[in-house]
N, C-alpha and C positions, 0 to 999 in steps of 0.2 A: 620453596614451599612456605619460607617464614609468612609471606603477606596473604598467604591463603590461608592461614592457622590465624589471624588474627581479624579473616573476615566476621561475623557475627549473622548470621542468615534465620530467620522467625516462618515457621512453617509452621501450616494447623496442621499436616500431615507427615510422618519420616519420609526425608529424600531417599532412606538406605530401605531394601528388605530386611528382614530377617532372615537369618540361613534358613536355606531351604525353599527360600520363596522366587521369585521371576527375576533370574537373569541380573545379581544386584552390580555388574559390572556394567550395565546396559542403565541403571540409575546414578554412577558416579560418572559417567561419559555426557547423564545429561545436567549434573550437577556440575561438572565443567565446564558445559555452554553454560547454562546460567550466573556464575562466577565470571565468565569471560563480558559477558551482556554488562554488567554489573559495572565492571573496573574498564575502561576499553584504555588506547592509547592515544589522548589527542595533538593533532599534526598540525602546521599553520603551514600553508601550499602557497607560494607565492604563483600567479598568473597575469596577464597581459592588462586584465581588468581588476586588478588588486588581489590582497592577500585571502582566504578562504580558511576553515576550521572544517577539519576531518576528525572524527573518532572513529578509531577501527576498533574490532572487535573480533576473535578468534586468530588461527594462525592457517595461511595460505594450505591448500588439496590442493593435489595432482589433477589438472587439469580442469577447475572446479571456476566458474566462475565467480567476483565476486557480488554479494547483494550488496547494490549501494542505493541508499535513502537520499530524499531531497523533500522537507518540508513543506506546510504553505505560508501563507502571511497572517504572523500576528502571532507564529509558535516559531520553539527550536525544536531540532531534533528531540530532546528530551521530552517536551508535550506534549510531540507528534508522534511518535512511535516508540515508546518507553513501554506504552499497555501492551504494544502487541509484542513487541520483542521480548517481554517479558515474562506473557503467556504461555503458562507450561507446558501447552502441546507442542507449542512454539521452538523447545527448545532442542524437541527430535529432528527439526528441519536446520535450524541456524547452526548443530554444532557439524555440518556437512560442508559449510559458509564461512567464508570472511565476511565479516558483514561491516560496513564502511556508512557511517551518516554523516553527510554534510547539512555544513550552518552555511545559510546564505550569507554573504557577507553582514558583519554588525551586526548578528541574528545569535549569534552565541549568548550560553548566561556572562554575565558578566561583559557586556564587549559596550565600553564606551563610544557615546552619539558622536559623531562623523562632522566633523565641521562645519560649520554654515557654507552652503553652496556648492558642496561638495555634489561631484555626479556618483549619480548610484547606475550601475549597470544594469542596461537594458536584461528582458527575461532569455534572448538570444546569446548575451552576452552570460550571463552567468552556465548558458549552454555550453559555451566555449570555454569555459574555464573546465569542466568534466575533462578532456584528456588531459591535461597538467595535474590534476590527480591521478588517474589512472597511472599516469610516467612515475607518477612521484611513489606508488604502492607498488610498482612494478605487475597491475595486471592488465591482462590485453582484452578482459571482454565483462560484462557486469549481465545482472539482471534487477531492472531497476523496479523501485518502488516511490512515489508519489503522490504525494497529498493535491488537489489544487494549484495553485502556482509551481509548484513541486513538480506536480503531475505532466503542467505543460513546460516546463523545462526540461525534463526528462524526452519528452517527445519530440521538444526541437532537435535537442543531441541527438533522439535513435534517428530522425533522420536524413543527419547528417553524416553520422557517421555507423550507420547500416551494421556495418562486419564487426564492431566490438559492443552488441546491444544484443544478450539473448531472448529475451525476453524482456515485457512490461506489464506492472502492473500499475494502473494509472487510477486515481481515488478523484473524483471530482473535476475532473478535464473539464476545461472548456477550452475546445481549439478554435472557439471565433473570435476575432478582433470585435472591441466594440466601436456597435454603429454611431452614425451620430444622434440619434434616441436615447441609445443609451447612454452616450457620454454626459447629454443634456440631464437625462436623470440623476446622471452620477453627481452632477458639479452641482444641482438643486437640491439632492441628499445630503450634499456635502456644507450647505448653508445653515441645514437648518440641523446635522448632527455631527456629533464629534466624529473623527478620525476613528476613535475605539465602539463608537456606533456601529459607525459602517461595517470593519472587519465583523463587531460579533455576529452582524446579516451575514456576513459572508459566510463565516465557519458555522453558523447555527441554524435549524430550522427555524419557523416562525414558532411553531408548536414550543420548541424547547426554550425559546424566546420569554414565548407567555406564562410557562411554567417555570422558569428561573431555575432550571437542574440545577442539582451541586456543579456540574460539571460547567455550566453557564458560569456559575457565579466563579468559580474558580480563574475560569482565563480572562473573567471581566478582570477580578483580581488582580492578575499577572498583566493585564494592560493596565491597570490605572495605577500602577506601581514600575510600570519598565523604565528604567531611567535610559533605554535604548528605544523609546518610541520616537522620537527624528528618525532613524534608520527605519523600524518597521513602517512608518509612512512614506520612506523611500521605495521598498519596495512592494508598497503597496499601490502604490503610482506608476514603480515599472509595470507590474501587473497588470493595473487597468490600461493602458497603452502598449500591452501587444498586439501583436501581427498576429493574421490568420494561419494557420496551418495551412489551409486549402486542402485538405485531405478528400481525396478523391478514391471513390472503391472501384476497382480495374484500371485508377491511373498510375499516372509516373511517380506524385505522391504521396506513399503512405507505408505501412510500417512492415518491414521485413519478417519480424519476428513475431511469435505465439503473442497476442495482446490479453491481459484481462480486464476489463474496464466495471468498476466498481461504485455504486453511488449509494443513500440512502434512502428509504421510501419518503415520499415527499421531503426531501433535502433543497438546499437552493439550488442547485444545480443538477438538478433532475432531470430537466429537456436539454440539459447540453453534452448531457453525456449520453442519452439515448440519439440525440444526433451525431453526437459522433461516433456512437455504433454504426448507424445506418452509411456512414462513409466509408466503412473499413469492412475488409475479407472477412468471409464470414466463416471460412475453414480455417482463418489466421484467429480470430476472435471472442474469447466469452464473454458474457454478459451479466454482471452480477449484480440484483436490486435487493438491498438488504431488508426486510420490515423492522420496524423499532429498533430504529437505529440513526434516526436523524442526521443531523450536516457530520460526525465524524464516527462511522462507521470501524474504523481502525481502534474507538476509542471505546466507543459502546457497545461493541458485536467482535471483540477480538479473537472469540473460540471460533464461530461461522468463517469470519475472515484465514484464519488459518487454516479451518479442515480447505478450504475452495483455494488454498494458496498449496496445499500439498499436492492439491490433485494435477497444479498447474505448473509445478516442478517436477513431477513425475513423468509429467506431458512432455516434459523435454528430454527425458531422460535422463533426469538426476534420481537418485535414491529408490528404486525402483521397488523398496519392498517395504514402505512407509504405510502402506496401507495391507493389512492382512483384515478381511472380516467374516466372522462366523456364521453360517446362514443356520437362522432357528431352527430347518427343519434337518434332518437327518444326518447331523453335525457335520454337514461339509463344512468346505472352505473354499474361500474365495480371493484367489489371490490378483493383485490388478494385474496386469500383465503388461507388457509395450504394447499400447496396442496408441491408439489418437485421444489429442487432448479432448475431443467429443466424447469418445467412451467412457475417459477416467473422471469427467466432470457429470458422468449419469451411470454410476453401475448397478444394473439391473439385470437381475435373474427372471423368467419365467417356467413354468414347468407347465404342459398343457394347454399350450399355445397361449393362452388366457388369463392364467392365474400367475398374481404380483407372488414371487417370495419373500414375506418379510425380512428385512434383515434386523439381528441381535442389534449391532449399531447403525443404527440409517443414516443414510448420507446422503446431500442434495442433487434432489431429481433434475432432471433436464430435458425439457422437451428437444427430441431429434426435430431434421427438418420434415416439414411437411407431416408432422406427428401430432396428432395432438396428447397432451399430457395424461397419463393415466394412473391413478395409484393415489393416494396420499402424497403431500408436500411435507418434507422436512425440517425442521432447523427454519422455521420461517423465511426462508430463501429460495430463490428460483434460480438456476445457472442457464443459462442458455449460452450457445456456440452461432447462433444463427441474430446474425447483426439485422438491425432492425428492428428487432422481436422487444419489445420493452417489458414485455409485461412479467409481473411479479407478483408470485400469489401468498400469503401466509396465514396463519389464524388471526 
């Protein structure tokens, strides 16, 4: 306990009740996730295609899978999911969790450039390095999360290896190889803008481009300062030189497990992830278009991102009582129940065949199939389960 007595934590709010008030056992369990988020333990994982940087975070559940993170290009773990891991609703879900982030190789803070000439492994290849972690944590099954490059790396491994993948949540997929158009655009991009150009296209919309966010300027910052940009332009090259998925909906390829596929409204990668809805199970699948939220939705929308991450852990049947909510009228209650990840990603009451019941807390609507939407939209977000469906409505 000495290293926890000497942590320092700066809250506008007390972590603790006051006697008397809600459950303050149920505040130092999540004051523990948070502390654990905080300090993790990082591991250096040797595999076929070089050494790897794991940081874990909490201590292994009884049958509980673990969440492991996989970045994109141009961040670490720390850039990439630091907001959301760190988001306090966040920390009712993770402390259920081992939660595990990998650094693509040379993608670590601190991790000295890579020799002249050196190969950097393909995005297949850093897919194969996932079970030599799993061995090395001693667990047999994950639910991942993925940023872009992240995202399709995570998706080579689920499917490859099906039985230890429960889930996915995939941020910015794109599972087409590019053409030769687009390579031609790439290598003509790449004459006339730097290396740290190109990524901020990648991770940025135009919009947040033109407006120079804090958050722009920030990672511009972190690129034009990485004494590790030889390696981020490694794998920002294995990137652009993947393979197709091929994902086919009703074929032999495609993903086993509950998917949730996430992007931002007008984000760069917009039509790639609405295409690779339209290839995947659409009772396997939700669809989540964030508004105002630009190319890193994880970074700028981390509340929306987690309530739509609860509902899709519930889906599986983890933590099943994560959502309790009060309906305005006649103090019921509304408890989620097992019921399908379609249900817990649209829970709606009516009374009188016709009339919405508000709920005290709303939470994002989802048009069923062949439904059209009815009520108010929430939380500037649309969830859909019905692949294909792109649209996404908000103020």
């Amino acid at each position: 306990m000495t290293e926890l007595q000497e942590v320092q934590i700066t809250e506008e709010k007390p972590l603790l009740k006051a006697p008397g008030g809600p459950d303050p056992g149920k505040d130092v369990e999540l004051l523990t996730a948070k502390l654990l988020q905080e300090h993790g333990q990082k591991h250096q994982v040797e595999t076929p295609y070089g050494i790897v940087t794991i940081t874990i975070h909490g201590t292994p559940k009884p049958k509980r899978p673990a969440i492991l993170t996989y970045h994109d290009v141009g961040q670490n773990h720390h850039s990439c999911f630091d907001t959301l891991f760190h988001f306090e609703d966040m920390q009712e879900i993770i402390k259920n969790f081992v939660v595990i982030h990998v650094d693509a190789p040379g993608m670590e803070e601190g991790a000295p450039a890579f020799p002249l000439g050196y190969q950097y492994p393909s995005l297949d290849q850093l897919a194969d390095m996932i079970p030599c972690i799993l061995q090395y944590v001693n667990f047999t099954s994950i639910i991942g999360i993925g940023v872009g490059a992240g995202a399709y790396v995570l998706a080579r491994y689920s499917l490859t290896h099906a039985d230890t993948v429960e889930g996915l949540v995939l941020i910015n997929i794109d599972p087409n190889a590019k053409g030769w158009m687009d390579w031609a655009a790439h290598k003509l991009t790449g004459l006339t803008s730097s290396i740290s150009e190109m990524i901020m296209g990648h991770l940025f919309s135009t919009e947040e481009l033109s407006k120079n966010t804090e958050m722009v300027q920030q990672q511009r910052e972190i690129l034009s300062h990485a004494t590790n940009l030889p390696n981020i332009q490694l794998y920002w090259s294995s990137y652009n030189s993947r393979r197709d998925l091929s994902l086919e909906r009703g074929g032999d390829i495609t993903f086993k497990c509950p998917v949730m596929l996430v992007v931002g409204d007008q984000a760069p990668h917009e039509d790639a992830v609405v295409e690779c809805n339209s290839k995947l199970d659409p009772t396997q699948t939700s669809f989540l278009k964030m508004a105002d939220s630009g190319g890193q939705p994880q970074l700028t929308q981390p509340g929306k991102l987690t309530e739509a991450f609860k509902y899709f852990v519930q889906g599986m049947g983890y933590i099943p009582h994560v959502l309790d909510k009060k309906l305005s009228q006649g103090g019921l209650i509304l408890h989620d129940a097992p019921v399908s990840l379609t249900h817990r990603l649209s829970v709606q009451c009516r009374l009188g065949g016709r009339e919405q019941v508000p709920l005290a807390h709303p939470v994002p609507e989802q048009r069923g199939r062949g439904t059209p939407a009815s009520g108010p939209h929430h939380g500037g977000v649309l969830l859909s389960s019905r692949a294909g469906d792109e649209t996404a409505s908000h103020h």
